[in-house]
PyMOL Python script that loads the backbone (N, CA, C, O; Angstrom):
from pymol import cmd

cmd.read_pdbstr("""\
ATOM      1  N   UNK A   1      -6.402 -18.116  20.658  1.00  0.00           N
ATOM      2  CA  UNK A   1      -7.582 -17.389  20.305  1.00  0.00           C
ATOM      3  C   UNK A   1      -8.707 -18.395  20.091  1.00  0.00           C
ATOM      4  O   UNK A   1      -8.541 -19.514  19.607  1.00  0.00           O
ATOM      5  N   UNK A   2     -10.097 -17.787  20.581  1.00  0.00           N
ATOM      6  CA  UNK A   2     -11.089 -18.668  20.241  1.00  0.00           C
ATOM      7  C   UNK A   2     -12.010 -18.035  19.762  1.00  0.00           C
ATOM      8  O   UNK A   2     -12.123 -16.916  20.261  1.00  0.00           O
ATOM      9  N   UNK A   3     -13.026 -18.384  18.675  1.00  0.00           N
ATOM     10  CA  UNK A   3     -14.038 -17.231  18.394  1.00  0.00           C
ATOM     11  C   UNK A   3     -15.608 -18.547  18.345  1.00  0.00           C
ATOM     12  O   UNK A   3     -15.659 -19.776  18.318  1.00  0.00           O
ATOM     13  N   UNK A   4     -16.412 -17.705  18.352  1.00  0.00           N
ATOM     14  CA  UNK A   4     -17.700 -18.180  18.418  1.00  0.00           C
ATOM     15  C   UNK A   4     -18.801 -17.228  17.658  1.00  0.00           C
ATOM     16  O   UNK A   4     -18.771 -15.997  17.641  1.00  0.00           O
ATOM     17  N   UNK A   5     -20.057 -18.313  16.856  1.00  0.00           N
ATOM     18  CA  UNK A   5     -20.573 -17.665  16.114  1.00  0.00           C
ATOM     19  C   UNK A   5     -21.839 -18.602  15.746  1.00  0.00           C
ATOM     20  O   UNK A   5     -22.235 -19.050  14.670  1.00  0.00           O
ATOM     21  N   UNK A   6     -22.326 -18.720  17.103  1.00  0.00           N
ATOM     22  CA  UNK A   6     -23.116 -20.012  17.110  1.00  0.00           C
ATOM     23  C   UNK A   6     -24.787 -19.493  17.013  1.00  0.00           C
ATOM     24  O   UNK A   6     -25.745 -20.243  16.823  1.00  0.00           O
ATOM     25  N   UNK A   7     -24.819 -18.455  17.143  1.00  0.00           N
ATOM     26  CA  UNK A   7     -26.388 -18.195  18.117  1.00  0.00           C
ATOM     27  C   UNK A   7     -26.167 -18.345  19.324  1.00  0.00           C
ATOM     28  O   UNK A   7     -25.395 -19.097  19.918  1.00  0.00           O
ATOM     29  N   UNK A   8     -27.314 -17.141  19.875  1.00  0.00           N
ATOM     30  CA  UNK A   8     -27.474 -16.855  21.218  1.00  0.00           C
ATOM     31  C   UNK A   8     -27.979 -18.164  21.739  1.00  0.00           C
ATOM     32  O   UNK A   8     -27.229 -18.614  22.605  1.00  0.00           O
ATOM     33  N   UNK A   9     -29.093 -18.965  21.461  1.00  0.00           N
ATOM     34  CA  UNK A   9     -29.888 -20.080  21.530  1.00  0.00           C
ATOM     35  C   UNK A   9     -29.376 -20.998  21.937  1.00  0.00           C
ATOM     36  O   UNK A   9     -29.828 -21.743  22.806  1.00  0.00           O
ATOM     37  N   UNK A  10     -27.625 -21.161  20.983  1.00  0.00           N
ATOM     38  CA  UNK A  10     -26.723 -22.320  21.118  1.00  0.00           C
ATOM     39  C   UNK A  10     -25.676 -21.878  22.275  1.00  0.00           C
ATOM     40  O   UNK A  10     -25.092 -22.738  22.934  1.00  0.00           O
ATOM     41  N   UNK A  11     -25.442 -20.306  22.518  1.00  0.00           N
ATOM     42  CA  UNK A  11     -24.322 -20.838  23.622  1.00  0.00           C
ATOM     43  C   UNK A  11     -24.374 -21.618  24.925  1.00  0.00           C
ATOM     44  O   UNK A  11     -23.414 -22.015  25.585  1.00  0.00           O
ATOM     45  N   UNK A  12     -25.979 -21.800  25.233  1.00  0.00           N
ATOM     46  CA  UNK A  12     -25.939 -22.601  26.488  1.00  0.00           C
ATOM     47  C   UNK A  12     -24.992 -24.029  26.451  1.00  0.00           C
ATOM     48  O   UNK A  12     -24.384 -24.575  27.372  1.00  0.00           O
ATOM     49  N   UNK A  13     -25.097 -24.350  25.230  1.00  0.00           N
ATOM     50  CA  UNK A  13     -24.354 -25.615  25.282  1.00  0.00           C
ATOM     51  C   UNK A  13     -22.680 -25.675  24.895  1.00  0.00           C
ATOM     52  O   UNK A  13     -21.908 -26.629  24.983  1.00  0.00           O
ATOM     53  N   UNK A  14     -22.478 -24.516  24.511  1.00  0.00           N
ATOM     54  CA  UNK A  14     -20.811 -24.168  24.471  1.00  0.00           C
ATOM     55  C   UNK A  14     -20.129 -23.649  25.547  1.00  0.00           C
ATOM     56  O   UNK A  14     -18.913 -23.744  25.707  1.00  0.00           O
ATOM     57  N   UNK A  15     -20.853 -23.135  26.239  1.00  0.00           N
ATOM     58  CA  UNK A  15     -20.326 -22.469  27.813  1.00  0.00           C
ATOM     59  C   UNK A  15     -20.013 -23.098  28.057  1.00  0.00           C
ATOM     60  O   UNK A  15     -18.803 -22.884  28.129  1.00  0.00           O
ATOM     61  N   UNK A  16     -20.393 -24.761  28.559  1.00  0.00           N
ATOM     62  CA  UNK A  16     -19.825 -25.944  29.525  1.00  0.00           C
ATOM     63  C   UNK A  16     -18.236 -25.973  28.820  1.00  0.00           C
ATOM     64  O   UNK A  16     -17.219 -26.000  29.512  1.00  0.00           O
ATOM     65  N   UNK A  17     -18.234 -25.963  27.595  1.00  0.00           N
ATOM     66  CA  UNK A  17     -17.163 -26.484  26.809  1.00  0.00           C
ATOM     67  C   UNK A  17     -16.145 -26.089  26.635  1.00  0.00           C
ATOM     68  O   UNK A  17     -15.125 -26.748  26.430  1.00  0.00           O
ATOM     69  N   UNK A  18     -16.325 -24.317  26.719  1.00  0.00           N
ATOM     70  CA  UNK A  18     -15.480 -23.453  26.677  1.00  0.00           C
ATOM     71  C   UNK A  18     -15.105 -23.186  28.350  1.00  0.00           C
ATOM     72  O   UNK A  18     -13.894 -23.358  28.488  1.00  0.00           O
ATOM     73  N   UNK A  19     -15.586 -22.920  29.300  1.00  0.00           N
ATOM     74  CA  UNK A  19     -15.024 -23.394  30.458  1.00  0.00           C
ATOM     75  C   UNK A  19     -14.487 -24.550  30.888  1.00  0.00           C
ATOM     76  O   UNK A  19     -13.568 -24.420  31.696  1.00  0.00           O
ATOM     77  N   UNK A  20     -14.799 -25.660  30.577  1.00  0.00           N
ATOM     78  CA  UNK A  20     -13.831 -26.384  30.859  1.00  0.00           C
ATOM     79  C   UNK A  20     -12.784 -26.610  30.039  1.00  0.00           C
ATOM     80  O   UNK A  20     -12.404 -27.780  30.088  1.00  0.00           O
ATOM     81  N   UNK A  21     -12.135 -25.864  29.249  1.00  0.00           N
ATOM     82  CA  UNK A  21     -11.303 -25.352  28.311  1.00  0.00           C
ATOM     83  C   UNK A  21     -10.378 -24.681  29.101  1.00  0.00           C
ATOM     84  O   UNK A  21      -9.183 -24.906  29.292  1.00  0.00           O
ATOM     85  N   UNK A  22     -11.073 -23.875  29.501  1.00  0.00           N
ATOM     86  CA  UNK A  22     -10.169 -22.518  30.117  1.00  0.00           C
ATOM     87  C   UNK A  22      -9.911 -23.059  31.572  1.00  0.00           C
ATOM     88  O   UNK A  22      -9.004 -22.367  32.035  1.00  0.00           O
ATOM     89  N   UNK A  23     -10.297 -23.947  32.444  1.00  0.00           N
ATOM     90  CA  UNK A  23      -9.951 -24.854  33.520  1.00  0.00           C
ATOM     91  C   UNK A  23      -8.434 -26.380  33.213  1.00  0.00           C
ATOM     92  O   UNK A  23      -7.580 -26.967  33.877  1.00  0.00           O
ATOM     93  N   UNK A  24      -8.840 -26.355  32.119  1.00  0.00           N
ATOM     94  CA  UNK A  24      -7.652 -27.465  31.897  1.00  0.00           C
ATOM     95  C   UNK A  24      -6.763 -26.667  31.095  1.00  0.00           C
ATOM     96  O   UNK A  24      -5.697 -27.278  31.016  1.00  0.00           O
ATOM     97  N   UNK A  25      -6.707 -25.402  30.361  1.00  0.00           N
ATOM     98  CA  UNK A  25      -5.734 -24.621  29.734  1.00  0.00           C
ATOM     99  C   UNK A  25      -5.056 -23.487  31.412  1.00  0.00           C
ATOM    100  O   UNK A  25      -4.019 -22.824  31.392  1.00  0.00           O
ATOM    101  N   UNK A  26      -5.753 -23.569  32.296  1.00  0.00           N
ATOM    102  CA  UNK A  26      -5.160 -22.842  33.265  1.00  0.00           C
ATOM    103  C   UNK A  26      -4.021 -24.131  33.901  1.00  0.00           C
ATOM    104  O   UNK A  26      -2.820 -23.883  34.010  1.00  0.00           O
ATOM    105  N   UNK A  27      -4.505 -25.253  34.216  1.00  0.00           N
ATOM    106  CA  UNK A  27      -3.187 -26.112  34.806  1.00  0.00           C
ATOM    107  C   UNK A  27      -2.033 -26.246  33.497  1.00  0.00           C
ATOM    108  O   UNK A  27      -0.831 -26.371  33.731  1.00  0.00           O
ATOM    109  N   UNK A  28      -2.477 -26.209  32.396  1.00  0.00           N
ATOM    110  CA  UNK A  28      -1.229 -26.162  31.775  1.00  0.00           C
ATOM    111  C   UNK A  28      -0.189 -25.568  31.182  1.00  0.00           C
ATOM    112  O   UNK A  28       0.884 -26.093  30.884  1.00  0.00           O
ATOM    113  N   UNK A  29      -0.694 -23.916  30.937  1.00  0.00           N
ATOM    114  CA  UNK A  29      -0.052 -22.479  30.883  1.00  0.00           C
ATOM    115  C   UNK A  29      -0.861 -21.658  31.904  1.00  0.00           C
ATOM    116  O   UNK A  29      -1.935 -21.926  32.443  1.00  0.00           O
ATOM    117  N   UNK A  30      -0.058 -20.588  32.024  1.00  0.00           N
ATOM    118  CA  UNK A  30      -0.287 -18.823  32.288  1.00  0.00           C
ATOM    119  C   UNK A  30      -0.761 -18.018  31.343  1.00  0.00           C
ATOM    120  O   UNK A  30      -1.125 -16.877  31.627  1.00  0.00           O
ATOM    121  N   UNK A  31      -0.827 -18.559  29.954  1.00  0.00           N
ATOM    122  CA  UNK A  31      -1.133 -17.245  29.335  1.00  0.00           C
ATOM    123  C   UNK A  31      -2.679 -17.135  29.182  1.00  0.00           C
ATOM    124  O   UNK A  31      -3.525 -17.999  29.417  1.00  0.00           O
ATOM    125  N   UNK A  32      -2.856 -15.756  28.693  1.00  0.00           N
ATOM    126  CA  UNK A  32      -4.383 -15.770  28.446  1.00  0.00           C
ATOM    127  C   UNK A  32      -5.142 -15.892  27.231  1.00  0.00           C
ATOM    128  O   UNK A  32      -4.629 -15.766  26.119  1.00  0.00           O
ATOM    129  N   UNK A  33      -5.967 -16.057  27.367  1.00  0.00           N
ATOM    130  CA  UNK A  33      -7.023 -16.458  26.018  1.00  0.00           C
ATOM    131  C   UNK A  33      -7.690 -15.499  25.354  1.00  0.00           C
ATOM    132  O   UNK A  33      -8.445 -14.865  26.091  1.00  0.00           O
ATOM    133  N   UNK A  34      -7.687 -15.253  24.529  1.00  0.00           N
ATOM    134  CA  UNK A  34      -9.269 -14.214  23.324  1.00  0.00           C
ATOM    135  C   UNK A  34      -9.789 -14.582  23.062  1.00  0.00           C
ATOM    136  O   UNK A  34      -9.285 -15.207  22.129  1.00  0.00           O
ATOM    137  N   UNK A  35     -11.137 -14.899  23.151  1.00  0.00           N
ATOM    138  CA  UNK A  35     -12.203 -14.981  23.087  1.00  0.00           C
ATOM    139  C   UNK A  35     -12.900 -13.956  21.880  1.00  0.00           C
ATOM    140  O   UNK A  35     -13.497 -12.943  22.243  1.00  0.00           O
ATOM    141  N   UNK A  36     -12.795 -14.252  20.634  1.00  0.00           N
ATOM    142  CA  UNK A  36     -13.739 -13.351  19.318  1.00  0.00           C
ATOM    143  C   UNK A  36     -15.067 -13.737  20.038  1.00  0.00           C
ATOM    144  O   UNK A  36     -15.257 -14.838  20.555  1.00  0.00           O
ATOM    145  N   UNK A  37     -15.881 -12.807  20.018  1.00  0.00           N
ATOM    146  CA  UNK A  37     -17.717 -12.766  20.552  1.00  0.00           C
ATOM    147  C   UNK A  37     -18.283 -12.358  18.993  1.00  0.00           C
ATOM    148  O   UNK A  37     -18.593 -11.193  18.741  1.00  0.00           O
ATOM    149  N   UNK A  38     -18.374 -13.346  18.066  1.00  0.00           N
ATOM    150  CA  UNK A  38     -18.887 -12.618  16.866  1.00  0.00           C
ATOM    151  C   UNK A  38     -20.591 -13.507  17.016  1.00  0.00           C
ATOM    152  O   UNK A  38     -21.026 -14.462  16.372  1.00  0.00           O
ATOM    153  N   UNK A  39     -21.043 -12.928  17.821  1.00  0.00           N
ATOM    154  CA  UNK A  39     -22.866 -12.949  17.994  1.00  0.00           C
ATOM    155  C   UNK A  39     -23.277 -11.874  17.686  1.00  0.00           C
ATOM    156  O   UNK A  39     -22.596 -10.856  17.562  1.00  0.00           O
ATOM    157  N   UNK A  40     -24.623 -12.002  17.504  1.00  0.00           N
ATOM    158  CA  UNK A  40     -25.926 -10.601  17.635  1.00  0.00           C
ATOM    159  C   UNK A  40     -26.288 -10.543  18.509  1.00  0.00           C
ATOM    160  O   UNK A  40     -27.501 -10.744  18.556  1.00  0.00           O
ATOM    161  N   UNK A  41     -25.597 -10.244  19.817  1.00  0.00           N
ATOM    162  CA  UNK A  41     -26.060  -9.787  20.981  1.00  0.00           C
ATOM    163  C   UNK A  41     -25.320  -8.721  21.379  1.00  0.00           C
ATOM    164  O   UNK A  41     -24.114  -8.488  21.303  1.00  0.00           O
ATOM    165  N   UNK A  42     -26.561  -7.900  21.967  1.00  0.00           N
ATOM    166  CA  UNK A  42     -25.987  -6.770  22.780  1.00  0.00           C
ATOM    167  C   UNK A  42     -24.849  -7.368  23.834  1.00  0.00           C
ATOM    168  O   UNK A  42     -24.732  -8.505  24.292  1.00  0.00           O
ATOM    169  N   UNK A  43     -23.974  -6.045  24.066  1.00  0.00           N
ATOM    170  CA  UNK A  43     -23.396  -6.561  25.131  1.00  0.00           C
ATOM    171  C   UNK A  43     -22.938  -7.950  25.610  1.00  0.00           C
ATOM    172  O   UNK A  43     -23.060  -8.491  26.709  1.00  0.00           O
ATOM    173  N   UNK A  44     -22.158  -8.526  24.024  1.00  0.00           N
ATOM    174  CA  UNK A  44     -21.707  -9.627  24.254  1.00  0.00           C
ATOM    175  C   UNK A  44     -20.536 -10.330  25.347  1.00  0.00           C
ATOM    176  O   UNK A  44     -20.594 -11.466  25.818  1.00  0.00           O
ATOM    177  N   UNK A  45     -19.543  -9.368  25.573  1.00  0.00           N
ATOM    178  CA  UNK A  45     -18.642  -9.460  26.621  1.00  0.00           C
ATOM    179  C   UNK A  45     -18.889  -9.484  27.909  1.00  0.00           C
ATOM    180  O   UNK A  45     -18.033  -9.756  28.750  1.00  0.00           O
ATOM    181  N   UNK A  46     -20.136  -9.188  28.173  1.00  0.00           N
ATOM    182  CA  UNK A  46     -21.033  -8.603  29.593  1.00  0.00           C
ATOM    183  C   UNK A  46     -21.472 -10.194  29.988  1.00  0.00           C
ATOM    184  O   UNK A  46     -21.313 -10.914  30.974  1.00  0.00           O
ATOM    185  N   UNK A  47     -22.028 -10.313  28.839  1.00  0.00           N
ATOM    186  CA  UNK A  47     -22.945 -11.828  28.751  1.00  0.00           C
ATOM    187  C   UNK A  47     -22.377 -12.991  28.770  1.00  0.00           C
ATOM    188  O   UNK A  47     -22.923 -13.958  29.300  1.00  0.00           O
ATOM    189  N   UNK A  48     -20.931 -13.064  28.060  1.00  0.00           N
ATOM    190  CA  UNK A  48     -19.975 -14.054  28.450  1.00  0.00           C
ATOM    191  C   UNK A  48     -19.575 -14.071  29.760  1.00  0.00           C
ATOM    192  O   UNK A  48     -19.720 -14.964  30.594  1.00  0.00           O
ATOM    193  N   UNK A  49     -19.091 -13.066  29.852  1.00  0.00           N
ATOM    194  CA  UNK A  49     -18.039 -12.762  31.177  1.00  0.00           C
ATOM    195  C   UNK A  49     -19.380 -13.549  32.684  1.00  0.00           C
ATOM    196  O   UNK A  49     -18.991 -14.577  33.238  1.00  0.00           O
ATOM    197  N   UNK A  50     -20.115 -13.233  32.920  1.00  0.00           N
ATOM    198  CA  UNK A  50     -21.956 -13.659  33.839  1.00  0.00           C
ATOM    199  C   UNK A  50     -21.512 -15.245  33.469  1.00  0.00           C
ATOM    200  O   UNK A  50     -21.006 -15.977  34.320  1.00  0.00           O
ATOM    201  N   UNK A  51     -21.720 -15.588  32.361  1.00  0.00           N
ATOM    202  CA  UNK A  51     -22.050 -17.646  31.979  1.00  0.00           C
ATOM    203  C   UNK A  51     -20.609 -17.963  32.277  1.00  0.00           C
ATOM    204  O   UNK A  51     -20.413 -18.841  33.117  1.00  0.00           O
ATOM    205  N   UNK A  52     -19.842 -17.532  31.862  1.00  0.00           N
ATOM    206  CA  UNK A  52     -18.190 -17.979  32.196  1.00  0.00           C
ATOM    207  C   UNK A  52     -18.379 -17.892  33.526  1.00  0.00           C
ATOM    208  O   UNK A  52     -18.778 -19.017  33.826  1.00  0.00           O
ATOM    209  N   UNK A  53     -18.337 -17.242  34.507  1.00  0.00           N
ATOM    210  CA  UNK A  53     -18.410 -16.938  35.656  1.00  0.00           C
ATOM    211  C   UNK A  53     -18.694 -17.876  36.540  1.00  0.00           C
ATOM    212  O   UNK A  53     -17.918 -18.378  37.354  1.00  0.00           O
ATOM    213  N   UNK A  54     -20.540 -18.262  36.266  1.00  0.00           N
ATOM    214  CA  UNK A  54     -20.988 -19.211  36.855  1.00  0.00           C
ATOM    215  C   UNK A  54     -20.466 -20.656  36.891  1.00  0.00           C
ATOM    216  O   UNK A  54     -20.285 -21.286  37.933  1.00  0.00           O
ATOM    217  N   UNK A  55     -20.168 -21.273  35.232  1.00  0.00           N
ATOM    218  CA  UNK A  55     -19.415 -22.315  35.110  1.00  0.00           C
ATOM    219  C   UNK A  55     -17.724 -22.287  35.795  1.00  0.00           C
ATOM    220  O   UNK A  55     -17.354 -23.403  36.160  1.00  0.00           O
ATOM    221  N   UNK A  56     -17.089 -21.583  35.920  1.00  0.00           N
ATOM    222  CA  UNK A  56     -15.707 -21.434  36.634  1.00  0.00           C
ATOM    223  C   UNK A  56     -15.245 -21.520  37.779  1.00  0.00           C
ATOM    224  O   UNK A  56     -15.529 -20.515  38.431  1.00  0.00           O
ATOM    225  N   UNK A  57     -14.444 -22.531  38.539  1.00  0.00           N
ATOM    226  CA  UNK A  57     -14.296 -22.550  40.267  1.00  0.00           C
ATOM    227  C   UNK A  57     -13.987 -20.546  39.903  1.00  0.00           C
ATOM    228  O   UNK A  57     -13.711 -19.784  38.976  1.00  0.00           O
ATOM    229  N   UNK A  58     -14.344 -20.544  41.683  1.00  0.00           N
ATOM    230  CA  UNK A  58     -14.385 -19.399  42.116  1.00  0.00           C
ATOM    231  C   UNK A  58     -13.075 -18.200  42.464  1.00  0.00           C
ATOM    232  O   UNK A  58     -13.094 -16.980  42.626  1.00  0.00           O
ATOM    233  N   UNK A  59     -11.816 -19.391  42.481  1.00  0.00           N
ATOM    234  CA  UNK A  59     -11.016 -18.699  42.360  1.00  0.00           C
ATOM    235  C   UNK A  59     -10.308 -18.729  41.192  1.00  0.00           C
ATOM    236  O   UNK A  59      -9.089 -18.901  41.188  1.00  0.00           O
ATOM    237  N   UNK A  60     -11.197 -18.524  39.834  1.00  0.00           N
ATOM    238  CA  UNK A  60     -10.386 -18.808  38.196  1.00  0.00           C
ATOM    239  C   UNK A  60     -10.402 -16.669  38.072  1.00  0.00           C
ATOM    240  O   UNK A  60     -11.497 -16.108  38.110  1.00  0.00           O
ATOM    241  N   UNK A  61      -9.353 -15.991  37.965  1.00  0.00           N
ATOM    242  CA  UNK A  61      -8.962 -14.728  37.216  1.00  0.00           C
ATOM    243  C   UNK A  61      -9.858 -14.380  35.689  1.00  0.00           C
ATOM    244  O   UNK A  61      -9.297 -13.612  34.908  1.00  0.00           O
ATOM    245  N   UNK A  62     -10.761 -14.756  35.430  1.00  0.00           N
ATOM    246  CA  UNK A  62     -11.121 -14.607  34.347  1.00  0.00           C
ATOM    247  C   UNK A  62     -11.189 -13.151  33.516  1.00  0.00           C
ATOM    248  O   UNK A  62     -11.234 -13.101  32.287  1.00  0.00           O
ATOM    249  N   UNK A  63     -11.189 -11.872  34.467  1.00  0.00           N
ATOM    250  CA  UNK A  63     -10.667 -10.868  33.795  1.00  0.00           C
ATOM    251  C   UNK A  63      -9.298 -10.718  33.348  1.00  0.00           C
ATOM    252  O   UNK A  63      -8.972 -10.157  32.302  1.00  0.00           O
ATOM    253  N   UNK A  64      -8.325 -11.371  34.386  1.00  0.00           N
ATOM    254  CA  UNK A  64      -6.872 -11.336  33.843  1.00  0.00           C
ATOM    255  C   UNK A  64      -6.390 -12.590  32.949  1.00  0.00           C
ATOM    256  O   UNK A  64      -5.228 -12.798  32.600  1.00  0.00           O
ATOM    257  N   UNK A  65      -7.261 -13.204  32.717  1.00  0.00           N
ATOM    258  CA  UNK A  65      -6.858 -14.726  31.956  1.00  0.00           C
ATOM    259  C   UNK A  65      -7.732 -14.927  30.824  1.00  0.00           C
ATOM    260  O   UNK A  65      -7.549 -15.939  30.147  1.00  0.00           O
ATOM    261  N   UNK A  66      -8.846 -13.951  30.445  1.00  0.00           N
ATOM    262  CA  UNK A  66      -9.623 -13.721  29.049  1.00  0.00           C
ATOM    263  C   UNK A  66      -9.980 -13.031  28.667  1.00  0.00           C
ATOM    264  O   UNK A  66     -10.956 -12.536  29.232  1.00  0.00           O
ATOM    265  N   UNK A  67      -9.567 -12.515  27.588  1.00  0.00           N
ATOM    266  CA  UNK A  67     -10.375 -11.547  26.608  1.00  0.00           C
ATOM    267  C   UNK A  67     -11.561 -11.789  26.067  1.00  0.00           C
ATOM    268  O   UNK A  67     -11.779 -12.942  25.693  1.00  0.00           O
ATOM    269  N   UNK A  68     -12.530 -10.830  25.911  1.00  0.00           N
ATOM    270  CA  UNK A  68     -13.445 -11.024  25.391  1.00  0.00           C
ATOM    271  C   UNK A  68     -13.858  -9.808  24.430  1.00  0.00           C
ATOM    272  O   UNK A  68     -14.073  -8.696  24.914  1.00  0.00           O
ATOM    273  N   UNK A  69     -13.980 -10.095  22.815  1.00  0.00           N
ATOM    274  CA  UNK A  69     -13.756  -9.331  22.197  1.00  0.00           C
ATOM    275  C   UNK A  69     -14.935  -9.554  21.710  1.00  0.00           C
ATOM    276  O   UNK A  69     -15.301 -10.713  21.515  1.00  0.00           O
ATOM    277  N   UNK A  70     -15.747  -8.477  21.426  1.00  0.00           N
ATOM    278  CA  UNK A  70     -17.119  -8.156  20.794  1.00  0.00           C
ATOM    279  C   UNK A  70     -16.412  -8.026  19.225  1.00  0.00           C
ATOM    280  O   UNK A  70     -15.336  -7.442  19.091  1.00  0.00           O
ATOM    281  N   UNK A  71     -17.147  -8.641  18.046  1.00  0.00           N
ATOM    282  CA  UNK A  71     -16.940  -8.457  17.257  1.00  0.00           C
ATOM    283  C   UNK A  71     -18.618  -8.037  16.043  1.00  0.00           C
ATOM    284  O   UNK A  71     -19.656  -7.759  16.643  1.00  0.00           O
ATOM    285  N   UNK A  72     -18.634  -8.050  14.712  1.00  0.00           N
ATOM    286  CA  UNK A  72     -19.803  -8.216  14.281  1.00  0.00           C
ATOM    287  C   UNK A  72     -20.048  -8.912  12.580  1.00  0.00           C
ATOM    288  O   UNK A  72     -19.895  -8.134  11.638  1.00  0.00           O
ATOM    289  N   UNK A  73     -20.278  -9.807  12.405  1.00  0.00           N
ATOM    290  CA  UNK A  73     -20.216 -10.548  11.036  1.00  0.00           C
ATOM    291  C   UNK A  73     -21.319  -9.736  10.293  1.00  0.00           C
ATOM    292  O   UNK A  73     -22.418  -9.329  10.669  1.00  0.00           O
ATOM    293  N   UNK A  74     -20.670  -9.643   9.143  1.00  0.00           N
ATOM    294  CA  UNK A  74     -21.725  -8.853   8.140  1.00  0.00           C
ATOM    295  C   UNK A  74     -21.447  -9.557   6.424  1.00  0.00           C
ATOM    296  O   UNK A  74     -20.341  -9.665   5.894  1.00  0.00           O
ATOM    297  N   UNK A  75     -22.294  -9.815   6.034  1.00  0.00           N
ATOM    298  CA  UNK A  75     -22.328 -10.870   4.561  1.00  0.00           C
ATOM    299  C   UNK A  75     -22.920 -10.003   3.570  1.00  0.00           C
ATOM    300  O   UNK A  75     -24.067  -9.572   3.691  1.00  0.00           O
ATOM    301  N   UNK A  76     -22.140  -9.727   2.555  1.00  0.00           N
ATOM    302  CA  UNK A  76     -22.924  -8.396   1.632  1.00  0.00           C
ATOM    303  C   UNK A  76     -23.084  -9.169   0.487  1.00  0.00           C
ATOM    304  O   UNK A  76     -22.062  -9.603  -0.044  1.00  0.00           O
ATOM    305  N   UNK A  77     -24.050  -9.396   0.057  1.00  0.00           N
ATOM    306  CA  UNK A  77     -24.626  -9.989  -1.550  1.00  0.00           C
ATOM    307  C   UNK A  77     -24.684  -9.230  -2.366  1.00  0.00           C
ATOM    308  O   UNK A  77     -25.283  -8.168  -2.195  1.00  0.00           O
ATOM    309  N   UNK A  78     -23.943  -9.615  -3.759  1.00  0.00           N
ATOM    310  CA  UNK A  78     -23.834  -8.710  -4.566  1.00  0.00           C
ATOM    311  C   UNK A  78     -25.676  -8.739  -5.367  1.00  0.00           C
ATOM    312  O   UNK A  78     -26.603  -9.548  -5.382  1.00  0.00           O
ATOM    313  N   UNK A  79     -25.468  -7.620  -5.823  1.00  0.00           N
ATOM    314  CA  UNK A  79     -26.859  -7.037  -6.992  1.00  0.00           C
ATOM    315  C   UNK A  79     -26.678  -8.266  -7.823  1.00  0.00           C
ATOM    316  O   UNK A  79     -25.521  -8.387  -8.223  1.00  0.00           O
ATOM    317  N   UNK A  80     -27.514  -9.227  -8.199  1.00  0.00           N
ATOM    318  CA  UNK A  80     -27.453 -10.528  -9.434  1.00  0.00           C
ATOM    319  C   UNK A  80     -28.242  -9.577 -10.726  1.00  0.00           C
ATOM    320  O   UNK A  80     -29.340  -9.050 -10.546  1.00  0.00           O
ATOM    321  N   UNK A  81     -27.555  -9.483 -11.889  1.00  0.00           N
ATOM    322  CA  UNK A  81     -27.887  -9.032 -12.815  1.00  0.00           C
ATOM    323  C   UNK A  81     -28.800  -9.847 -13.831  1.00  0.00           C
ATOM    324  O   UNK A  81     -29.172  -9.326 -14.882  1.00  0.00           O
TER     325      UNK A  81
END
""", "prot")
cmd.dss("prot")
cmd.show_as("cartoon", "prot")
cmd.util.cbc("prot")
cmd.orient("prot")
C-alpha cells in the first residue's frame, strides 16, 4: 500500500517517483499496489491514473496492477474553552 497527501502543487514531483516504483516493483513481483489518493482533488483516481500513464512504458497494466483509492482527510478542532 502507498498513500499520498502532498498537495496537488507537489504531485508533479512524486509521479516520477512513484512510477518508477511501480516499474522496478513490476520486475520483482506480480502483485498489485493501492495507492490511498488522500488529496483535495476532484477526481483523484482519474488524475493519477492520466500522470501514471504518461510516466509508464506503454506496455505497464496499470489498471490491473494499481489501485487507486480516493480517500478524504478531515482534522476536527475541538471548541478551546
Amino acid at each position: 500500500m502507498l498513500a499520498t497527501s502532498v498537495g496537488k502543487g507537489a504531485l508533479k514531483f512524486i509521479f516520477p517517483v512513484i512510477a518508477k516504483g511501480l516499474s522496478l516493483r513490476r520486475e520483482k513481483t506480480d502483485l498489485p499496489l493501492d495507492i490511498i489518493i488522500a488529496e483535495n482533488i476532484r477526481n483523484g483516481a482519474d488524475f493519477f491514473l492520466k500522470e501514471l500513464k504518461k510516466l509508464l512504458p506503454k506496455n505497464f497494466d496499470l489498471d490491473k496492477k494499481v489501485g487507486l483509492i480516493e480517500t478524504s482527510i478531515g482534522k476536527m478542532v475541538p471548541i478551546m474553552k
